[in-house]
LUMKOLLO-456877 format. One record per residue (C-alpha): residue in one letter; x, y, z. Coordinates in steps of 0.25 Angstrom, whole numbers, plus 5000, padded with zeros to 4 digits. Each point is the difference from the previous one (the first is absolute). Example, Ala and Ser with C-alpha at 12.3 -4.5 7.8 and 13.67 -1.06 7.14 Angstrom:
a504949825031s500650144998
***
This chain:
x451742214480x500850115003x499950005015x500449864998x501150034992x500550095010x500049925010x500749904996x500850094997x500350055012x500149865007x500949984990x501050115005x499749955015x500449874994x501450054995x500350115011x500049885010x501449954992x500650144999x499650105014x501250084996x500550044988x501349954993x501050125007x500750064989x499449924987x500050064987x498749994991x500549874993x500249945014x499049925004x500749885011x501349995006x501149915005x500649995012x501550005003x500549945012x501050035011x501349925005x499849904991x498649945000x499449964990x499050084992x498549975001x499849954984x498750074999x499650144995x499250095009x498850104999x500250085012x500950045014x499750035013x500650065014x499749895012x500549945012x500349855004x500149955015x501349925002x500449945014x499050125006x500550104993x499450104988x501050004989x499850074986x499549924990x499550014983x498849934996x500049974986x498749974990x500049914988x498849914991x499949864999x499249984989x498550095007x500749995014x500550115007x501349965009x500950085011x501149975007x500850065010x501650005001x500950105009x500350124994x501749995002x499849874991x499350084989x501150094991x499450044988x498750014990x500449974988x499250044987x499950004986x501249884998x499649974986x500949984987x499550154994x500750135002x499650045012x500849975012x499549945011x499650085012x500549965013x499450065011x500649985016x499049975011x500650045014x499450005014x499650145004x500150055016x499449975011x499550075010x499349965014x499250075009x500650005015x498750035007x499349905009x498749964994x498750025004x498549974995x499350114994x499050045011x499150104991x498749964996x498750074997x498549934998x498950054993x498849935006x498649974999x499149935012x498849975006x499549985013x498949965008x499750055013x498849945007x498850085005x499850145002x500550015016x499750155002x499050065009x498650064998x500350134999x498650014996x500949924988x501049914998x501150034990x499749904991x501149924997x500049904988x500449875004x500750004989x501150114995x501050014991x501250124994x501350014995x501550035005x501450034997x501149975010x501550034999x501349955008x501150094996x500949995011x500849864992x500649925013x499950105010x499449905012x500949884992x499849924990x498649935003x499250105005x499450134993x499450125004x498950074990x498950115000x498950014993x498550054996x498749974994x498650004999x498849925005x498850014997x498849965011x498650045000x500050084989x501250105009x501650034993x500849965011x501650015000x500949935009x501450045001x500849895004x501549945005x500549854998x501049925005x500449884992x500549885003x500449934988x500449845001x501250004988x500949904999x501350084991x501249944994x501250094998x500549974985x501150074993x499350094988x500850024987x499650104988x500750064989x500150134996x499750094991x499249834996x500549864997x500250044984x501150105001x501349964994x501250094996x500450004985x501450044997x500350144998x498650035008x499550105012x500349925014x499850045014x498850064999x499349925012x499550085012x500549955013x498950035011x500350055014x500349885010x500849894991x501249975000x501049944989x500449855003x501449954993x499949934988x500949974986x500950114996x499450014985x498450045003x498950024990x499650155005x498750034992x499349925010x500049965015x499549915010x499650045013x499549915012x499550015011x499449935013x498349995001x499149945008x498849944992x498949985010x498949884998x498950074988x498849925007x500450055017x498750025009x500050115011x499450045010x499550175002x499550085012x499250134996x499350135006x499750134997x499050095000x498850024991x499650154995x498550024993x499650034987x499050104996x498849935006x498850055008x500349995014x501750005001x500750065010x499750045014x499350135001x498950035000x499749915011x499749985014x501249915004x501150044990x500949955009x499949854999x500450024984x501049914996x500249904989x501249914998x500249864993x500949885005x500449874994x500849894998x500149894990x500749924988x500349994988x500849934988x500450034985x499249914993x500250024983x501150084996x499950145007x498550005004x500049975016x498749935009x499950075015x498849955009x499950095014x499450035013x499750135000x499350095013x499350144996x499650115007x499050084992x499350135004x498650074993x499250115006x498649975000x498850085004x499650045013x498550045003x500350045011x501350095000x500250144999x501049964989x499149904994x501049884997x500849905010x501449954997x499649834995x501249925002x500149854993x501049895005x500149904987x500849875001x500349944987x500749914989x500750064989x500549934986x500950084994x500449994985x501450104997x501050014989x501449995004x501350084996x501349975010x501250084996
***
């Protein structure tokens, strides 16, 4: 019962914050709504309200300042949005007692835009399961093959750190993991290019800063907002709100659900097995192991990513050798294979 209780509690307070994000700036204890008071003229709105907030509207394709205000009718929560040059003031506590009302003047803040061309954010990194399968064991007998499993599998981690430095559709990341075959540790150290399908739209972004909720009251601290390097202040009405700011800029959203394309290749350094490495054997020479690849892949849900590839491995193990002075010969492995790769995604 008390579990329910609080819950229904708690749904309750959800229920109510939806009809007031913000608090009333400037409200005295007994204030609980407010009235509006109107510029130029206008006529002001008849209902009380619960709550104020900082926004924007798009007129004739351009971002203007705007207030949106909150208000019940009857269980409902309604909003609208007016410019903030048509709002003048909050007015509180007009009541018959002794307390004067309180009026409270709404302003537009500054503006600040960003001058620099935009660009898509070309970081990502993927941490990444797979599994592969490579077909039969193709080594010679040495007396022995190697013996490949058919089937192998691993983990990776990839990171392309360098953002749009081969453009805005192709990437460049490194990587390394760990595959296990045959019972043998094996880890590839790889490269890969990215070819990423995106279709991006440039939109304009707005925020507000220090947040949506901040409003001057008379007599109070202003100008307290931090102006980041890069901006720029944009003319605007002579009498400004400067508790707060709003700052835009140009960004390009790319398309969240893009394919691409990757070409791979690196090489492939052991783990501590039984037979790694080149020496001893009688042909140290023809060591050499290296993985190649090309493939596709696709977000799929949210940040988790699905790659399938072709990928070509050259994979070394030194086998025994009756008869060599050094008792094992250098085994060499060429595996063709499929690879269905599972990752988590983070672009930045």
């Amino acid at each position: 019962m008390i579990a329910l209780a609080l819950l229904l509690a708690l749904q309750q307070d959800i229920q109510q914050d939806t009809c007031a994000p913000c608090p009333i700036p400037c409200a005295r204890s007994t204030d609980q709504a407010f009235t509006v008071r109107m510029t130029g003229g206008r006529l002001d709105p008849p209902q009380s309200f619960t709550s104020i907030q900082r926004d924007t509207l798009h007129i004739a394709g351009e971002t203007v300042q705007a207030i949106r205000l909150f208000w019940h009718v009857g269980s409902e929560c309604r909003d609208t949005l007016v410019q903030a040059h048509h709002v003048d003031a909050l007015v509180m506590g007009r009541t018959l007692g002794k307390v004067p009302p309180l009026y409270v003047p709404i302003l537009p803040v500054r503006e600040y835009v960003r001058l620099e061309e935009p660009r898509t954010n070309g970081n990502w990194a993927e941490l990444g399961v797979f599994a592969g399968y490579g077909g039969p064991d193709n080594s010679q007998e040495r007396p022995t093959q190697i013996g490949f499993t058919s089937v192998y599998g691993g983990a990776d981690a990839v990171v392309a750190p360098f953002g749009n430095l081969l453009g805005d559709h192709l990437s460049l990341g490194v990587g390394a993991g760990l595959t296990f075959e045959g019972g043998r540790m094996r880890i590839p150290v790889l490269g890969q290019l990215r070819w990423t399908f995106s279709s991006t739209e440039t939109v304009t972004s707005v925020r507000f800063e220090p947040n949506a909720c901040t409003f001057s009251c008379p007599g109070g601290v202003t100008d307290t907002v931090e102006v980041p390097a890069g901006y720029v202040q944009r003319s605007g009405a002579d009498s400004v709100d400067r508790s707060a700011a709003l700052f835009r800029e140009r960004v390009i959203v790319a398309d969240d659900f893009a394919p691409y394309v990757f070409a791979e290749g690196g090489l492939v350094f052991n783990g501590p097995f039984e037979g790694a490495g080149a020496r001893p054997s009688e042909n140290p020479d023809d060591y050499g192991q290296y993985v190649l690849g090309v493939g596709a892949g696709m977000p799929v849900i949210g940040n988790l990513h699905a790659q399938i590839a072709y990928r070509f491995q050259r994979l070394n193990l030194r086998t025994p050798c009756e008869n060599c002075s050094d008792l094992f010969v250098l085994n060499t492995n060429v595996v063709h294979s499929v690879v269905l790769r599972v990752a988590y995604h983070l672009g930045w």
